[in-house]
C-alpha positions as CSV (number, residue, x, y, z in Angstrom):
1,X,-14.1,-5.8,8.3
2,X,-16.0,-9.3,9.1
3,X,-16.6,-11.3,6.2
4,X,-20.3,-11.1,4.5
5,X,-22.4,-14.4,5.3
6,X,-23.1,-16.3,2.1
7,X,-25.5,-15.0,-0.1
8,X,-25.2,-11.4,1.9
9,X,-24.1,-8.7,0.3
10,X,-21.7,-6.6,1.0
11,X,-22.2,-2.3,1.3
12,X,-20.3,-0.4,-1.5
13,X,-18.2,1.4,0.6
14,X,-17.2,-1.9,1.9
15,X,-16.6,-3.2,-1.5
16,X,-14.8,0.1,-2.4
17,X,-12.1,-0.6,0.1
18,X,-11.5,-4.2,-0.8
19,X,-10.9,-3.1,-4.6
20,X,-8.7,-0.4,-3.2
21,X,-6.8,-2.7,-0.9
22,X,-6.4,-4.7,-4.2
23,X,-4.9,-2.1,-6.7
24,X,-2.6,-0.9,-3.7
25,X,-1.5,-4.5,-3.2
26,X,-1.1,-5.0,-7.2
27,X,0.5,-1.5,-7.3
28,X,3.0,-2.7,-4.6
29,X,3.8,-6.0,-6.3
30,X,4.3,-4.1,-9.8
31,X,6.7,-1.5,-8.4
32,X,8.5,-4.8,-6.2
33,X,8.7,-6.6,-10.1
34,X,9.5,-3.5,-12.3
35,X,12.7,-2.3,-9.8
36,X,14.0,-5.7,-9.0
37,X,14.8,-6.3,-12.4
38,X,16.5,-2.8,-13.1
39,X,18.2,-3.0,-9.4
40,X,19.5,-6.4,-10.4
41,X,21.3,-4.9,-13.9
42,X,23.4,-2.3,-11.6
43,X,24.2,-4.3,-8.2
44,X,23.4,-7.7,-9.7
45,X,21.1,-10.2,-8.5
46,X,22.7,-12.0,-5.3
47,X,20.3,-10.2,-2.6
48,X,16.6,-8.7,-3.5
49,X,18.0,-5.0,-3.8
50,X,14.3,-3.6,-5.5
51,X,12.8,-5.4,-3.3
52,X,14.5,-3.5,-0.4
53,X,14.5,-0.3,-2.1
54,X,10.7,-0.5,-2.5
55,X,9.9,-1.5,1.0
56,X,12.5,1.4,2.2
57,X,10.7,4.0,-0.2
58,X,6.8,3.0,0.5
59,X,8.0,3.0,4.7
60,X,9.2,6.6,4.6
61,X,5.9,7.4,2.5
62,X,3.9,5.8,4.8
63,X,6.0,7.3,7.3
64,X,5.1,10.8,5.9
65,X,0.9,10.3,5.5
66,X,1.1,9.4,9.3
67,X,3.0,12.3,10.0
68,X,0.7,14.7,7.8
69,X,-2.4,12.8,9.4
70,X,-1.2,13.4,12.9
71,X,-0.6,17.2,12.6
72,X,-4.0,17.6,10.4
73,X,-6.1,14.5,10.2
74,X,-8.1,16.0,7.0
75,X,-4.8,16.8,5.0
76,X,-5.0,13.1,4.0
77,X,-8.2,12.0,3.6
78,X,-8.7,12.8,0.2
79,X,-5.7,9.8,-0.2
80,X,-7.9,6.4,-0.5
81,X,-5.0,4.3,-0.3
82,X,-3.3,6.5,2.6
83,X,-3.3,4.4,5.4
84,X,-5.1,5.3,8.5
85,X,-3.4,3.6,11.5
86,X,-0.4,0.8,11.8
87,X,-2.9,-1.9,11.2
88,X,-3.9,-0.6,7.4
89,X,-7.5,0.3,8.9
């Protein structure tokens, strides 16, 4: 997606996907905040360990909508934030 020219406006369903990018991003970041802080209490707080454990978790579910997408493309395309190819697109 090209960015609009000034003054242009952008289609909804343009629009739509930005604002979902967004909450997935902020969704991302929240669950990154929330389990470094409980990670840290149990294994301490010398190496990222949420961090890690979130990356690891959203992988293998990213790992299984591309694995459900490439045996039945429509089983996920009900998912907005399901992403669609290795490039987020």
């Amino acid at each position: 997606m090209e960015p609009s020219p000034a003054g242009s406006r952008s289609p909804p369903a343009a629009r739509l996907r930005l604002i979902l990018i967004c909450l997935g991003g902020a969704l991302g970041t929240a669950a990154r905040y929330l389990a470094g802080g409980v990670v840290a209490r149990w294994v301490g707080s010398d190496f990222p360990y949420g961090t890690l454990l979130v990356n690891v978790l959203g992988s293998f579910l990213i790992g299984l909508i591309q694995h459900a997408q490439l045996t039945s493309p429509d089983a996920c395309r009900s998912i907005p934030l399901a992403p669609r190819n290795p490039w987020g697109g």
